[in-house]
N, C-alpha and C positions, 0 to 999 in steps of 0.2 A: 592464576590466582594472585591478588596482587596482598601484600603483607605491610603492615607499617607498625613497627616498634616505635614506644614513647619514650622520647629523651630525657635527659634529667633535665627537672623542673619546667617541664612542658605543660601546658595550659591542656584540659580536652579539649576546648575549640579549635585551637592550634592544630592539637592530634586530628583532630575532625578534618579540618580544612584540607591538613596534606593526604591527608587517604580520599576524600573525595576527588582533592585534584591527579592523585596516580590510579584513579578509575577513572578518570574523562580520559586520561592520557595513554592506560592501556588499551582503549577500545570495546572493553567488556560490558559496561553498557549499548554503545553501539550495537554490537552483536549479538546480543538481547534484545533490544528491542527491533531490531530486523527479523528476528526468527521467530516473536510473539505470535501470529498469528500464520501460521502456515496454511497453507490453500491447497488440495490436492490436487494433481493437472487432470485435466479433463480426460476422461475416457475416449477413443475413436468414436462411441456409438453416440456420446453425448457432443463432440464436438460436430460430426455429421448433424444430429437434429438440430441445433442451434441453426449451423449454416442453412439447413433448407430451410426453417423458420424464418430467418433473413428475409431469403431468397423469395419464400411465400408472401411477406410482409412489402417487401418491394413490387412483387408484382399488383399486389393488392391495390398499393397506393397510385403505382402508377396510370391503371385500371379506373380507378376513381380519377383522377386528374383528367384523363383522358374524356372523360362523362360529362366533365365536369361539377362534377358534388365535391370535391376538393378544390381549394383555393390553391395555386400556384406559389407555395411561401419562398420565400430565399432568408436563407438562415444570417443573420446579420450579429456583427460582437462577436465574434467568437474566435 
């Protein structure tokens, strides 16, 4: 927790300024906003279907390529 007492004859801008700058400086913002949006890790059973989804989507594509109803892209820029 970061704390800042006003001086005598301290401006609030003044006050303002130094307590914003001893929150950039202890990292409490930082650490805020890293842990805003937490994401729960994926389950076994959901990381499995994803992976075969892949795996079905690759065959898929390659399947078409082979047929040729897909155009042979090469990914460029990136």
């Amino acid at each position: 927790m970061v704390e800042v007492r006003r001086k005598e004859k301290e401006t609030f801008g003044a006050l303002l300024r130094r307590f914003t700058r001893r929150v950039q400086m202890s990292g409490v913002l930082k650490d805020a906003r890293k842990t805003r949006f937490y994401a729960k890790p994926p389950t076994k059973i959901k990381k499995r279907d994803s992976a075969l989804r892949r795996l079905q989507k690759r065959k898929e594509r390659s399947k078409l390529e082979k047929l040729g109803k897909l155009k042979d892209e090469k990914k460029v820029g990136r």
